[in-house]
C-alpha positions as CSV (number, residue, x, y, z in Angstrom):
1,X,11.0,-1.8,19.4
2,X,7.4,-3.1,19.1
3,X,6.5,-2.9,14.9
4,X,5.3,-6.1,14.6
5,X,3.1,-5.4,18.1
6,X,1.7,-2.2,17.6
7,X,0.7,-3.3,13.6
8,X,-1.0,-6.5,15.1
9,X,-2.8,-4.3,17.3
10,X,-4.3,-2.2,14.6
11,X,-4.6,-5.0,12.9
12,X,-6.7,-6.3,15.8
13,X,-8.8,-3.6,16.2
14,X,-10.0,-3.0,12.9
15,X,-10.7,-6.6,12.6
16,X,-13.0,-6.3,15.8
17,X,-15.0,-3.0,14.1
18,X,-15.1,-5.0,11.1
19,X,-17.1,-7.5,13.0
20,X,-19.3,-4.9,14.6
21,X,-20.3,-3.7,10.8
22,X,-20.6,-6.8,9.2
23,X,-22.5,-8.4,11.8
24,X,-24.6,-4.9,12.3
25,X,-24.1,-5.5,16.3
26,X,-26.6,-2.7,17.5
27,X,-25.6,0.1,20.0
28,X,-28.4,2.1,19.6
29,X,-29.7,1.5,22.8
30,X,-26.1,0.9,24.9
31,X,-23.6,3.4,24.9
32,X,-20.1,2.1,24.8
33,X,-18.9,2.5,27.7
34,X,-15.4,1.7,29.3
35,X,-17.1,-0.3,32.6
36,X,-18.6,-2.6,29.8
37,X,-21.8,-2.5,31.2
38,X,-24.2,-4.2,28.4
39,X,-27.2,-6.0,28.8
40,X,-25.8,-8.8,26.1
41,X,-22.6,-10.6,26.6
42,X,-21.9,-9.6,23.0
43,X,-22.0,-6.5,22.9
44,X,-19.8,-6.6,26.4
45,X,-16.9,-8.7,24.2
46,X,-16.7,-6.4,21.3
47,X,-16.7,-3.3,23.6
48,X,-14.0,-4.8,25.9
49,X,-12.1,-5.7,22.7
50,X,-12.4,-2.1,21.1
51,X,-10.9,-0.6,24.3
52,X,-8.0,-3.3,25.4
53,X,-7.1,-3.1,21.7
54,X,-6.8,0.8,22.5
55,X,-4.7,0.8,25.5
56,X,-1.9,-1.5,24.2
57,X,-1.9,1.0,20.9
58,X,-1.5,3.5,23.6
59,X,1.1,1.6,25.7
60,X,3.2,0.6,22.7
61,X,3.6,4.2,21.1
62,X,4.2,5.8,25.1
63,X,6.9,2.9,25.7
64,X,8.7,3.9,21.7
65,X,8.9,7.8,22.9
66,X,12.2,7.6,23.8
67,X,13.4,5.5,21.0
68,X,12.0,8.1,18.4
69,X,13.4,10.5,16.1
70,X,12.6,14.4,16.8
71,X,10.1,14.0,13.6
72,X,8.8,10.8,14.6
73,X,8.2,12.4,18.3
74,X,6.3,14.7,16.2
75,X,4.0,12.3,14.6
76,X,3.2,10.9,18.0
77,X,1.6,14.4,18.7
78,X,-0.6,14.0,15.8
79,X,-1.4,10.0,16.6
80,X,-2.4,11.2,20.4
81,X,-5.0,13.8,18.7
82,X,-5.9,10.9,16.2
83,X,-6.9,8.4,19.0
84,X,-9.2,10.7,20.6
85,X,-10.4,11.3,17.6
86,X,-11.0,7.4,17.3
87,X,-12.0,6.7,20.6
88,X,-14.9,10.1,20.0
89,X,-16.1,8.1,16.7
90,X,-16.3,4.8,18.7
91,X,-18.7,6.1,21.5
92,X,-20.8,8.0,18.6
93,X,-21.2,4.4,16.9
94,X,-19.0,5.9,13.7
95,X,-17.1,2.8,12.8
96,X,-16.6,2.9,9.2
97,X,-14.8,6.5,9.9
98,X,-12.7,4.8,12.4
99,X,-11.8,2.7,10.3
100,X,-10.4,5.4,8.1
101,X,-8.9,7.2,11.6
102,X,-7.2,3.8,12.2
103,X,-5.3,3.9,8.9
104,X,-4.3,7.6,9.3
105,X,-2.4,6.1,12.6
106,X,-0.6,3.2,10.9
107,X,0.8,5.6,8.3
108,X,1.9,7.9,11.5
109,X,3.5,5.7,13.6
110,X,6.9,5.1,14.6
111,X,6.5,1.8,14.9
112,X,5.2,0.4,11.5
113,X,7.1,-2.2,9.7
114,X,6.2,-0.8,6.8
115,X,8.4,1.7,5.3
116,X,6.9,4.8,3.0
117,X,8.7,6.6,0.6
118,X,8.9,10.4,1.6
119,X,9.1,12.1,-1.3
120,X,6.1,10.5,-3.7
121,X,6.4,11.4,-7.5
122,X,5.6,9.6,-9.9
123,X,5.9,9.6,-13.7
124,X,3.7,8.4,-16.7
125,X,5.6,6.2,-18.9
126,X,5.4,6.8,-23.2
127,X,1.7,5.4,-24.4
128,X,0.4,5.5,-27.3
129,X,-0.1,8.9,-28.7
130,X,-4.0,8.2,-29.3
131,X,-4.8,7.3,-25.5
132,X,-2.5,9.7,-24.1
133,X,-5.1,12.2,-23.0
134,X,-7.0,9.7,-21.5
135,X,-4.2,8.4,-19.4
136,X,-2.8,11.5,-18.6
137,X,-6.2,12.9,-17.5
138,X,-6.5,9.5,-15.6
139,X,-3.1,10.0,-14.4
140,X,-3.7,13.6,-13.2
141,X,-6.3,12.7,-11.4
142,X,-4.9,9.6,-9.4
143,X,-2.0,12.1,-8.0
144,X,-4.4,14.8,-6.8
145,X,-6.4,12.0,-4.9
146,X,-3.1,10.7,-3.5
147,X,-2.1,14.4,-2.3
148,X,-5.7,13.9,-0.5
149,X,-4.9,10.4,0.8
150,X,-8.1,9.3,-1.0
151,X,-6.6,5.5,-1.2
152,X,-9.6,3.8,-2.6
153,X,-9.6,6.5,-5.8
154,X,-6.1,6.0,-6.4
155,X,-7.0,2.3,-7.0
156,X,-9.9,2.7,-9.0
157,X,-7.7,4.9,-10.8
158,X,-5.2,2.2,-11.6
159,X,-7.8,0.1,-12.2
160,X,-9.1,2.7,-15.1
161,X,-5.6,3.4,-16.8
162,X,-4.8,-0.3,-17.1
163,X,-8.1,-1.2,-18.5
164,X,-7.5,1.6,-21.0
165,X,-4.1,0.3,-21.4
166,X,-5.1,-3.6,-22.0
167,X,-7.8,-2.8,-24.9
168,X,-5.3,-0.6,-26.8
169,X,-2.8,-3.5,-26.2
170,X,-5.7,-6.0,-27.2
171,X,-6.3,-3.8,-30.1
172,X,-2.5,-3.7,-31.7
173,X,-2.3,-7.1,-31.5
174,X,-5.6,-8.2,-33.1
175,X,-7.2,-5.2,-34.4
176,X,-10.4,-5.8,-33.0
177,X,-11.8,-3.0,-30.6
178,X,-13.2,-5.1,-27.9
179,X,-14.8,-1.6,-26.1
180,X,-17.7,-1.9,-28.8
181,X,-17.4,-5.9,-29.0
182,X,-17.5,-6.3,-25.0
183,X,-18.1,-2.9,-23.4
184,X,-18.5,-4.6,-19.9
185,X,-15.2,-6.9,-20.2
186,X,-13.2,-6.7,-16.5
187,X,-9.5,-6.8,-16.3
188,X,-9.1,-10.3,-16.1
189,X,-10.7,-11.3,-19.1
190,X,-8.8,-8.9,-20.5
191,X,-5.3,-10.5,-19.3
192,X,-7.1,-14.0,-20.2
193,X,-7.8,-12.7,-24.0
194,X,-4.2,-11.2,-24.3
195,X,-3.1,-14.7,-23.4
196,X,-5.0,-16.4,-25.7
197,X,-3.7,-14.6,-28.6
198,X,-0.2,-15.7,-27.7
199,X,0.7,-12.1,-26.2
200,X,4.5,-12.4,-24.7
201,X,4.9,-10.4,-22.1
202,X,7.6,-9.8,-19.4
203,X,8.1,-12.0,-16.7
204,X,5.4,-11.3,-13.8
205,X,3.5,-8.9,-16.1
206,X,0.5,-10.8,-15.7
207,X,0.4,-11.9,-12.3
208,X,1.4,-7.7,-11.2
209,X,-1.7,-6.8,-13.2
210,X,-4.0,-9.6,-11.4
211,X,-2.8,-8.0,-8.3
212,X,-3.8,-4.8,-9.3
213,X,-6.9,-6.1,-10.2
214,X,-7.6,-7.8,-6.8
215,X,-6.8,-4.6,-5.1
216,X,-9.7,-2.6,-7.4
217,X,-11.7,-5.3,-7.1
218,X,-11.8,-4.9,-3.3
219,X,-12.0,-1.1,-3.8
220,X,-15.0,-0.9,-5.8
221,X,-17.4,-3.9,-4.9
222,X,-18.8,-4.1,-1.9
223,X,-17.2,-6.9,0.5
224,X,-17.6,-8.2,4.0
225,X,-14.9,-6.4,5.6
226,X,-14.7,-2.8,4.7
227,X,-11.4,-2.1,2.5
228,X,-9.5,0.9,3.0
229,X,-5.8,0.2,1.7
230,X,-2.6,2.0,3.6
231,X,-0.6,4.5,1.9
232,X,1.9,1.9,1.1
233,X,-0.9,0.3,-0.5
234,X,-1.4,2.5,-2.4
235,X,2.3,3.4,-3.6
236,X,3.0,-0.5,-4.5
237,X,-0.3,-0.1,-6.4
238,X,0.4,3.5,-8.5
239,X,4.1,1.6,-9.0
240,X,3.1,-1.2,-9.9
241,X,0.2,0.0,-12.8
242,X,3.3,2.5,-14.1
243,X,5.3,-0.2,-14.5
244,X,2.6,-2.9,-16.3
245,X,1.8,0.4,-18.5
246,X,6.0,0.7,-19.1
247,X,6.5,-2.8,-20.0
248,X,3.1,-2.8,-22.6
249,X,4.2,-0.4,-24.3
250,X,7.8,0.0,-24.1
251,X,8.8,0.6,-27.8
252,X,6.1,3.4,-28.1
253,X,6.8,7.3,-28.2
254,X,4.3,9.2,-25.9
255,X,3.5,11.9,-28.5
């Protein structure tokens, strides 16, 4: 078996389309062809990159064939139709959407490391009664984008419940509203206020909602490298925000 190869070669490859965007190599008047026949050595590399990055995806998923389960097999179907898909966006100069192609394979294939729960449902812990419609329309929401495999939404969306979360916490223990004091306040102010007050909470709480915030952080504000987080990701992420909003708010009923 090949999981740690085939993941370092998608690993690999969006890395080298990473490049391409960030470093806005132009196409425009080259198309990418297999030979790479470029007039700069440049773009010659990245193409030749691109393309030996695809054949050893390729090779690693032919070699795991007969290693595969019959639903597995199935995927592989899917991931062959994905890769043309990826190599069509390539030659049109679509990089951010192969980006997205790129992570549709990961989650497909046989051969990731990284295992996914199969059955995804979640459940909202007990709030407080007077933010519950807010969370739960939050709440609602995240689910339908995970359906969707919108990844990015899902951690804006944890993003969103715990901020809503952390004021009302913020609130309780000081019973100042800082949503009128500080509209504009980010999460880890937030944490860092809560701290300051003396707020106990679990072990790990507040480095699980810095993580969190990391994650949204890279979702929502544009970076050098693209971010489009894996379905695992995304799980860890929905788990992890249900069990910060658990633990701040364990002894209250949800209605």
């Amino acid at each position: 078996m090949h999981s740690e190869n085939i993941k370092d070669r998608i690993d690999e490859l969006k890395e080298v389309i990473n490049t391409i965007i960030n470093r806005k190599i132009d196409f425009s008047n080259n198309t990418l062809e297999k030979n790479y026949d470029f007039k700069k050595k440049e773009k010659e590399y990245y193409a030749k990159e691109i393309y030996s990055a695809i054949k050893k995806i390729k090779t690693l998923l032919s070699e795991s064939y007969s290693s595969c389960t019959s639903e597995q097999r199935s995927n592989l179907s899917k991931i062959n139709l994905l890769i043309k898909e990826l190599e069509e966006g390539i030659e049109d100069k679509k990089f951010i959407e192969s980006l997205e192609v790129l992570s549709k394979i990961e989650e497909l294939s046989p051969l990731s490391n990284i295992e996914i729960i199969d059955n995804e449902t979640f459940f909202l812990p007990k709030v407080p009664r007077e933010i519950f419609p807010e969370i739960k329309a939050n709440f609602d929401e995240l689910q339908k984008c995970f359906e969707m495999h919108c990844y990015r939404s899902c951690i804006i969306l944890c993003g969103k419940i715990l901020e809503v979360a952390l004021h009302t916490k913020y609130y309780q223990i000081t019973e100042i509203d800082l949503l009128e004091k500080s509209p504009d306040i980010g999460l880890g102010n937030l944490v860092a206020k809560l701290s300051e007050k003396g707020y106990e909470s679990d072990p790990g709480l507040m480095q699980q909602i810095h993580l969190i915030n990391q994650l949204r952080v890279f979702s929502v504000h544009k970076k050098k490298q693209v971010f489009i987080p894996s379905k695992a990701q995304c799980q860890a992420t929905i788990l992890y925000t249900l069990d910060a909003i658990k633990k701040l708010f364990k002894d209250e009923n949800k209605r």
